[in-house]
C-alpha atoms as a printed R data frame, in Angstrom:
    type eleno elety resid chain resno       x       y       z
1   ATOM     1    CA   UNK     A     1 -10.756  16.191  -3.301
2   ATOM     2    CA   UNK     A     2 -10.659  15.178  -6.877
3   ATOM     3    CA   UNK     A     3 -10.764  17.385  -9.920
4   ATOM     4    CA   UNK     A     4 -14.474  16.030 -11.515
5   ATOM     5    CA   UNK     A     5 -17.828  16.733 -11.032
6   ATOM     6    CA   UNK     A     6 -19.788  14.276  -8.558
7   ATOM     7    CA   UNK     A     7 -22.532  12.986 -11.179
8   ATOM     8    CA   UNK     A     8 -19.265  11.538 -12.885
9   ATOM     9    CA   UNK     A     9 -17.591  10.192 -10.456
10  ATOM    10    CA   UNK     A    10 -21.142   8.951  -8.994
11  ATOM    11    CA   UNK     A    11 -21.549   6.558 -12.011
12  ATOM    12    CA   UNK     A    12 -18.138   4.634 -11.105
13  ATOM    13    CA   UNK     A    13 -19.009   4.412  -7.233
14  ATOM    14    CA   UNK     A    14 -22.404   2.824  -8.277
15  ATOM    15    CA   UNK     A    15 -20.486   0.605 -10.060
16  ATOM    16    CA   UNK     A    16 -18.663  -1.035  -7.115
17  ATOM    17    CA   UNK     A    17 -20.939  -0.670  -4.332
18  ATOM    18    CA   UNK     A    18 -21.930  -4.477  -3.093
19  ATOM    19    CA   UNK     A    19 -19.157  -6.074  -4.819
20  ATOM    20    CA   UNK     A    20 -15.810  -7.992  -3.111
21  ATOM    21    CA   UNK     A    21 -12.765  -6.109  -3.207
22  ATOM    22    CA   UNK     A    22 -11.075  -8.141  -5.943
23  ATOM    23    CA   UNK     A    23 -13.819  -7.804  -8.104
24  ATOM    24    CA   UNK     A    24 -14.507  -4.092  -7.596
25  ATOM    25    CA   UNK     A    25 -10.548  -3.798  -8.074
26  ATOM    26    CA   UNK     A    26 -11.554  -5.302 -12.014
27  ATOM    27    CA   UNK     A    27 -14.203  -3.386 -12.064
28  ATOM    28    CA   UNK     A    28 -12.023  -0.415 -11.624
29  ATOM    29    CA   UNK     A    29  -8.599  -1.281 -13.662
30  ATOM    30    CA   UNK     A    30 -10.712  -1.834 -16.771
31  ATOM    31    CA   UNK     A    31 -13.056   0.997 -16.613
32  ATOM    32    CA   UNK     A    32 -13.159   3.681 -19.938
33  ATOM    33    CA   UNK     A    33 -13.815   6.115 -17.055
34  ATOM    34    CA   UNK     A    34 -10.739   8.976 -16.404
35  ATOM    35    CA   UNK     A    35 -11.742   9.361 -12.915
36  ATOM    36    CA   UNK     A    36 -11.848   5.973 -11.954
37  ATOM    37    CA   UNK     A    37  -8.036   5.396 -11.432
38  ATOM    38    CA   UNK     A    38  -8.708   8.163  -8.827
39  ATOM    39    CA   UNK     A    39 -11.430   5.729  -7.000
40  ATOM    40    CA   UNK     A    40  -8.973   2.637  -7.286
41  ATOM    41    CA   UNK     A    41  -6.608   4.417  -5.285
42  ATOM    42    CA   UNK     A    42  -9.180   5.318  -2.729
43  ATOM    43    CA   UNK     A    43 -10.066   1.623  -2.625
44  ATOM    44    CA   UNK     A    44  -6.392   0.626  -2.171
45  ATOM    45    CA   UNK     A    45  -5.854   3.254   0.529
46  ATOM    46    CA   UNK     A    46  -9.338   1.324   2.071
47  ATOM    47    CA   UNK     A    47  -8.058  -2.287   1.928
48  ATOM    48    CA   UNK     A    48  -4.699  -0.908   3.061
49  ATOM    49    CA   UNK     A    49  -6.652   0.809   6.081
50  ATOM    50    CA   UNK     A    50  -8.814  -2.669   7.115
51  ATOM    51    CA   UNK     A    51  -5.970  -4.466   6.815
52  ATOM    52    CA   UNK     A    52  -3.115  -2.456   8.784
53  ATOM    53    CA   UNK     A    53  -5.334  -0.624  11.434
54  ATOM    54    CA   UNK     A    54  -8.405  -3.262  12.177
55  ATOM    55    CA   UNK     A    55  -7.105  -6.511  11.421
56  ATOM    56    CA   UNK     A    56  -9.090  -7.549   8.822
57  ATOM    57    CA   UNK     A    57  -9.343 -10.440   5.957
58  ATOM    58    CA   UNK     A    58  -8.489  -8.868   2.999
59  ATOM    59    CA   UNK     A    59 -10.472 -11.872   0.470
60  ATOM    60    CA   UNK     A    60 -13.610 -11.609   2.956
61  ATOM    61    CA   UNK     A    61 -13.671  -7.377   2.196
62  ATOM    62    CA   UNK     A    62 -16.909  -6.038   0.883
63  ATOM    63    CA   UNK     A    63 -17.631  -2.558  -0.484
64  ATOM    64    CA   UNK     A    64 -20.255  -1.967   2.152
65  ATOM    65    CA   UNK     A    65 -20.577   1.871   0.831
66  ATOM    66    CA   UNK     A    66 -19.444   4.122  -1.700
67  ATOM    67    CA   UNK     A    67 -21.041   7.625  -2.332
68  ATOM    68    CA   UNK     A    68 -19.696  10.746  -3.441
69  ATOM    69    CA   UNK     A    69 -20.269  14.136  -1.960
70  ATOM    70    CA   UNK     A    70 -19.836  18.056  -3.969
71  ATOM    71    CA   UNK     A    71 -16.759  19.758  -2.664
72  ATOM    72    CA   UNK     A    72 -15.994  23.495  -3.342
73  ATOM    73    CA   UNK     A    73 -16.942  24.786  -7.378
74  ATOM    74    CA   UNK     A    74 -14.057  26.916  -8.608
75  ATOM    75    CA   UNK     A    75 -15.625  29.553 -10.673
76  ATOM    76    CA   UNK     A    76 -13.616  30.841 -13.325
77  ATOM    77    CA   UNK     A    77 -14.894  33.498 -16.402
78  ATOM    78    CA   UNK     A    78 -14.286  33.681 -19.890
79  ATOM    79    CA   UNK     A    79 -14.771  36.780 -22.129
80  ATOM    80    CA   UNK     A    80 -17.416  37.197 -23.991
81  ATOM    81    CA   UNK     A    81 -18.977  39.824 -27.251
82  ATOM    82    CA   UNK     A    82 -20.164  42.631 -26.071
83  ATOM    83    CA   UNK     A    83 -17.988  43.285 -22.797
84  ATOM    84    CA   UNK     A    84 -19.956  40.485 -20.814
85  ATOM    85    CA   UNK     A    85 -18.822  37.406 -19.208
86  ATOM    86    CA   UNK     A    86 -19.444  33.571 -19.376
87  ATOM    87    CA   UNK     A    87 -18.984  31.869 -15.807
88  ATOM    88    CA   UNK     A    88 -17.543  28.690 -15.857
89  ATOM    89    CA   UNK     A    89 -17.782  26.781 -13.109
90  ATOM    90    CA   UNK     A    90 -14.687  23.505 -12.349
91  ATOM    91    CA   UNK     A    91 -16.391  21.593  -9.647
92  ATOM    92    CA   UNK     A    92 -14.813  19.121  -7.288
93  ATOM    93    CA   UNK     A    93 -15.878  15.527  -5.639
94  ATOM    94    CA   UNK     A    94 -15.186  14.032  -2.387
95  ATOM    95    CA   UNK     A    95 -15.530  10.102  -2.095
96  ATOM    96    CA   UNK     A    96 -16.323   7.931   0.847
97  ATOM    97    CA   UNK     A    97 -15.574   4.080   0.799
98  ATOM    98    CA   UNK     A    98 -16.535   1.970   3.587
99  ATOM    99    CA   UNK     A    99 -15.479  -1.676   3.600
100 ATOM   100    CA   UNK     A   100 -17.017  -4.630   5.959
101 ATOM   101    CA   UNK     A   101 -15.652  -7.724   5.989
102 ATOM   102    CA   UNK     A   102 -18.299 -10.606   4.987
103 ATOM   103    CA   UNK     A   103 -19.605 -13.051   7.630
104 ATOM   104    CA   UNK     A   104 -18.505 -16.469   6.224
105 ATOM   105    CA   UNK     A   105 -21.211 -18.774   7.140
Protein backbone atom coordinates (compact mmCIF):
# COMPACT_ATOMS: atom_id res chain seq x y z
CA UNK A 1 0.00 0.00 0.00
CA UNK A 2 1.65 3.17 -1.02
CA UNK A 3 0.58 6.70 -0.25
CA UNK A 4 -0.24 7.96 -4.24
CA UNK A 5 -2.89 7.75 -6.45
CA UNK A 6 -2.74 4.76 -9.09
CA UNK A 7 -2.79 7.01 -12.42
CA UNK A 8 0.66 8.19 -10.88
CA UNK A 9 2.15 5.45 -9.98
CA UNK A 10 0.64 3.79 -13.34
CA UNK A 11 2.92 6.07 -15.48
CA UNK A 12 6.24 4.61 -13.74
CA UNK A 13 5.01 0.84 -14.02
CA UNK A 14 4.44 1.50 -17.81
CA UNK A 15 7.69 2.58 -17.82
CA UNK A 16 9.37 -0.74 -16.89
CA UNK A 17 7.10 -3.27 -18.11
CA UNK A 18 9.15 -5.46 -20.94
CA UNK A 19 12.43 -4.28 -19.89
CA UNK A 20 15.52 -6.51 -18.09
CA UNK A 21 15.92 -5.99 -14.56
CA UNK A 22 19.11 -3.93 -14.78
CA UNK A 23 17.70 -1.70 -17.09
CA UNK A 24 14.32 -1.18 -15.41
CA UNK A 25 16.57 -0.73 -12.14
CA UNK A 26 18.02 2.68 -14.37
CA UNK A 27 14.97 3.30 -15.39
CA UNK A 28 13.89 3.62 -11.85
CA UNK A 29 17.07 5.28 -9.90
CA UNK A 30 16.94 8.17 -12.36
CA UNK A 31 13.32 8.83 -12.57
CA UNK A 32 11.95 12.75 -11.56
CA UNK A 33 9.03 10.64 -10.26
CA UNK A 34 8.53 10.70 -6.04
CA UNK A 35 6.84 7.47 -6.13
CA UNK A 36 9.16 5.64 -8.05
CA UNK A 37 11.77 4.89 -5.25
CA UNK A 38 8.65 3.14 -3.81
CA UNK A 39 8.48 0.79 -7.15
CA UNK A 40 12.39 0.19 -7.02
CA UNK A 41 11.98 -1.32 -3.81
CA UNK A 42 9.17 -3.49 -4.98
CA UNK A 43 11.46 -4.55 -7.82
CA UNK A 44 14.32 -5.34 -5.40
CA UNK A 45 12.01 -7.25 -3.05
CA UNK A 46 11.06 -9.17 -6.75
CA UNK A 47 14.63 -10.03 -7.84
CA UNK A 48 15.32 -10.83 -4.19
CA UNK A 49 12.15 -13.23 -4.33
CA UNK A 50 13.30 -15.11 -7.93
CA UNK A 51 16.45 -15.36 -6.74
CA UNK A 52 16.16 -16.79 -3.01
CA UNK A 53 12.83 -18.80 -3.34
CA UNK A 54 12.85 -20.15 -7.23
CA UNK A 55 16.30 -20.32 -8.19
CA UNK A 56 16.49 -18.05 -10.75
CA UNK A 57 19.21 -16.05 -13.04
CA UNK A 58 19.19 -12.80 -11.86
CA UNK A 59 20.88 -11.12 -15.56
CA UNK A 60 18.24 -13.37 -17.57
CA UNK A 61 15.12 -11.51 -15.26
CA UNK A 62 12.46 -9.82 -17.26
CA UNK A 63 9.66 -7.56 -16.01
CA UNK A 64 7.04 -9.88 -17.39
CA UNK A 65 4.19 -7.57 -15.61
CA UNK A 66 3.72 -4.56 -13.75
CA UNK A 67 0.21 -2.98 -13.08
CA UNK A 68 -1.13 -1.11 -10.35
CA UNK A 69 -4.41 -1.62 -8.62
CA UNK A 70 -6.71 1.35 -6.28
CA UNK A 71 -6.48 0.47 -2.64
CA UNK A 72 -8.74 2.11 0.05
CA UNK A 73 -9.38 6.36 -0.54
CA UNK A 74 -9.01 8.05 2.84
CA UNK A 75 -11.51 10.78 2.82
CA UNK A 76 -10.70 13.63 4.81
CA UNK A 77 -12.81 17.33 4.89
CA UNK A 78 -11.79 20.73 4.99
CA UNK A 79 -13.96 23.72 6.09
CA UNK A 80 -15.44 25.69 3.94
CA UNK A 81 -17.65 29.56 3.76
CA UNK A 82 -20.79 29.20 4.61
CA UNK A 83 -20.73 26.17 7.20
CA UNK A 84 -20.20 23.56 4.27
CA UNK A 85 -17.52 21.17 3.62
CA UNK A 86 -14.91 20.32 0.87
CA UNK A 87 -14.14 16.42 0.75
CA UNK A 88 -10.82 15.59 0.05
CA UNK A 89 -10.12 12.43 -0.86
CA UNK A 90 -5.92 10.76 -0.18
CA UNK A 91 -6.08 7.68 -2.27
CA UNK A 92 -3.77 4.72 -2.11
CA UNK A 93 -2.02 2.19 -4.82
CA UNK A 94 -1.20 -1.36 -4.67
CA UNK A 95 1.55 -2.68 -7.19
CA UNK A 96 2.08 -6.07 -8.67
CA UNK A 97 5.50 -7.07 -10.32
CA UNK A 98 5.91 -10.30 -11.92
CA UNK A 99 9.34 -11.30 -13.19
CA UNK A 100 10.16 -14.33 -15.81
CA UNK A 101 13.35 -15.21 -16.51
CA UNK A 102 14.20 -14.96 -20.45
CA UNK A 103 14.70 -18.13 -22.54
CA UNK A 104 18.31 -17.71 -23.85
CA UNK A 105 18.25 -19.14 -27.23
Amino acid sequence: MIKTSPQKMNLVAQSIRGKKVEQAKNELLFSRKRVAREVLSVLESAISNAENNHDLDIDALVVEEAFVGKNLVMKRFRPRARGRVGRIKKPFAEITIKLREKETA
